[in-house]
N, C-alpha and C positions, 0 to 999 in steps of 0.2 A: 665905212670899210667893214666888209666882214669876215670873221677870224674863224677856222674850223679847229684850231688847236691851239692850247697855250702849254710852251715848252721853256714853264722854270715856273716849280712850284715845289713846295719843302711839305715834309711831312712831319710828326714825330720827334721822328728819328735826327733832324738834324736840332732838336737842344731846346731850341725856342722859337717852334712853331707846338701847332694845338691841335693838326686833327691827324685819323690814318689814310691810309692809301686809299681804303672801303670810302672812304668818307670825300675824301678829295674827287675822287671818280662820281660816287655819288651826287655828289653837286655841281659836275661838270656836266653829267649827262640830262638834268634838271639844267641849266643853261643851253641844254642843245649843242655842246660842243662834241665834236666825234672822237679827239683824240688829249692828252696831255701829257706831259714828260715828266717823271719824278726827280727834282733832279736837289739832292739833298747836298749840303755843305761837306766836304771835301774834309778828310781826315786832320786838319791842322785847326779847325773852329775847333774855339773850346765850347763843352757841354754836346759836340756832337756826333756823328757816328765813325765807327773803327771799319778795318780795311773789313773784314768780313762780313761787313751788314753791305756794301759792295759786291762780292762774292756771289752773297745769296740771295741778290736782285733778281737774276736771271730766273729763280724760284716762283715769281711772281706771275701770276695767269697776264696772259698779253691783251686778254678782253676782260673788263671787271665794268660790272652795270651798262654793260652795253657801248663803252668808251674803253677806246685803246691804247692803251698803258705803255707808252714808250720806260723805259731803266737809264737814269741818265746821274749825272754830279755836276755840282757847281762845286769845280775844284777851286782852289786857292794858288794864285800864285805868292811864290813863297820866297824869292829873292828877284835883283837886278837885270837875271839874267832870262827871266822868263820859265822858269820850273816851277811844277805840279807839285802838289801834297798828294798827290796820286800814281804809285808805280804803270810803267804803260801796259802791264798785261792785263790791270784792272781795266783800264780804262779800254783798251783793245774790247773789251767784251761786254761793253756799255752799249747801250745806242745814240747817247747823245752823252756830250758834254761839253761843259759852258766852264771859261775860264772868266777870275774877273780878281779885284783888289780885295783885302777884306782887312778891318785890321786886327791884329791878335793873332795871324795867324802866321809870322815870319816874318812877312818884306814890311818894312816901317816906313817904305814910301820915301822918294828921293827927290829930287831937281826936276822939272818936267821932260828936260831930257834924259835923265834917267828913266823916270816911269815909262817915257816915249818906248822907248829902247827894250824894256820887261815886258809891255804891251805888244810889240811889234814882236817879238821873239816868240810868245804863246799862240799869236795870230800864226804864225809860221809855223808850229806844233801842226805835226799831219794827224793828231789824235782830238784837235781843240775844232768844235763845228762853231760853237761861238762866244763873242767876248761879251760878257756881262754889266750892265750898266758903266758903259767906257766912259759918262759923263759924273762922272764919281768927282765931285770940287775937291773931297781928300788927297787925291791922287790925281792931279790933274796932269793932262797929257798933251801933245798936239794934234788936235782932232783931224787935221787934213792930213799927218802921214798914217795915224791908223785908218783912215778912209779908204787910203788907198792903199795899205797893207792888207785889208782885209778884202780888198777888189781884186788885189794882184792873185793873194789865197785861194779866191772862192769861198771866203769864208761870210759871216752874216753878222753883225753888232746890234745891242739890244737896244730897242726902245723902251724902257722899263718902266711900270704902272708907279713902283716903289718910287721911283725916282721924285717924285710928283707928287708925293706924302710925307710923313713925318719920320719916313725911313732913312731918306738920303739928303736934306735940308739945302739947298742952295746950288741942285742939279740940274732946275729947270733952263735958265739961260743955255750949259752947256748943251744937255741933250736937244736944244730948241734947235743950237748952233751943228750939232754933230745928223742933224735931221735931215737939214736943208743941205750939207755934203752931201752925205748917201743919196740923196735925192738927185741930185746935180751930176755925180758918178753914176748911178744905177748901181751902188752896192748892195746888196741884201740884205736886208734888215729881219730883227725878230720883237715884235713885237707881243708882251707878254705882263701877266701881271705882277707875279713874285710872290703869289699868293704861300703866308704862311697860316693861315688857316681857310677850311672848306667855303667857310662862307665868299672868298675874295679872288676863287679859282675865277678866270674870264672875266675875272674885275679887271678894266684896263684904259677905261673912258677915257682917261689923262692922256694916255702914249698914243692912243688912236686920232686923237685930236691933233696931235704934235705932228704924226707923220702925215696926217691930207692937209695940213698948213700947207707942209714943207712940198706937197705935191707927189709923193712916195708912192710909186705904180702897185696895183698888187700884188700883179707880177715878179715885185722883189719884195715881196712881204713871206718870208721862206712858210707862215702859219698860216696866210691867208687859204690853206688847201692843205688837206693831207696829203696832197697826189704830191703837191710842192715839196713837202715837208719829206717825202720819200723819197721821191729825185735831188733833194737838197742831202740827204744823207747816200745814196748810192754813187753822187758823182764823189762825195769827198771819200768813199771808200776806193772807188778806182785811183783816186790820186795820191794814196798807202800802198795801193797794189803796185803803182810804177814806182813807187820810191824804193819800195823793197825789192 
């Protein structure tokens, strides 16, 4: 399977990651990749960035080393109900944002139907393009109604490289299981590395294996193309424009 962008990679800036933006681009375009998404931890991680480093994303040149710099956040959801660490005029003026569990940052995680419930609410956020490593064992969910929460949306759920490292410990079954759904529905999927530092941008060997197990067209691989990754972000802008 092959990947022309990876859309969730942390900089700096979000606390505890190592390299900068120069740098992440820099080693993305040294892998040959055309595009990546910056999409740093959501204003409720501690140690990481305040609404206005947000703000002053849009500052950011849209071509840097030759690879094209999407502005995006991995916001945090922050209770039961499915809400942002992220006010929506921020995120209105992002290109991309990834919602997902985190902890320390509000919601302390509930009953599975609860989590179900906070998941399925952010999937339904017309501001949310995707949900971030949904196989999270801390916050486990029911994988077959975010499946089809996120089919009903439009929306895309991540196969995460992290997952499958010493990042998220005991993901792999889940994400193996949440693979072979999306596969079986035709939901969109994002498969990505989570790189927090340059060296690890389109590091993703693990997640890419996971999703041609499970038989995952590329066609619903929203990264497998920029041209995807553009039409995957233009339809969910028309479907903000009918809501409003």
């Amino acid at each position: 399977m092959l990947l022309e962008a990876d859309l969730h990679t942390h900089t700096l800036a979000s606390g505890h990651a190592f390299s900068t933006v120069r740098e992440m681009a820099q080693y993305a375009a040294r892998k040959r990749l055309k595009m990546i998404a910056v999409t740093d931890h959501g204003v409720r991680m501690p140690g990481g960035p305040d609404e206005n480093y947000f703000r002053q994303l849009r500052g950011l040149p849209d071509l840097i080393c030759g690879v094209e710099v999407l502005k995006g956040v991995e916001a945090n959801i922050v209770d039961g109900y499915g809400n942002l660490d992220m006010p929506p005029d921020i995120l209105e003026n992002l290109d991309l944002v990834l919602a997902g569990f985190h902890d320390g940052t509000g919601y302390q995680g509930g009953s599975v139907e609860q989590n179900t419930a906070a998941l399925v609410a952010a999937i339904h956020n017309p501001l949310v393009h995707i949900i971030a490593h949904p196989g999270n064992p801390l916050y486990p969910v029911e994988l077959e109604k975010i499946v089809m929460a996120a089919k009903a949306a439009g929306k895309a759920l991540e196969i995460n490289n992290g997952s499958f490292t010493f990042r998220r410990p005991g993901s792999g079954p889940r994400c193996e299981y949440m693979a072979k759904l999306a596969a079986k529905s035709s939901v969109l999927v994002s498969v990505v590395s989570d790189a927090h530092n340059c060296f690890t941008v389109g590091a993703w060997e693990h997640a890419v294996a996971v999703a041609e197990r499970a038989g995952i067209r590329p066609e619903n691989v929203v990264n497998s193309s920029t041209g995807l990754v553009r039409e995957f972000l233009r339809r969910n802008k028309q479907r903000i424009r009918k809501i409003s």
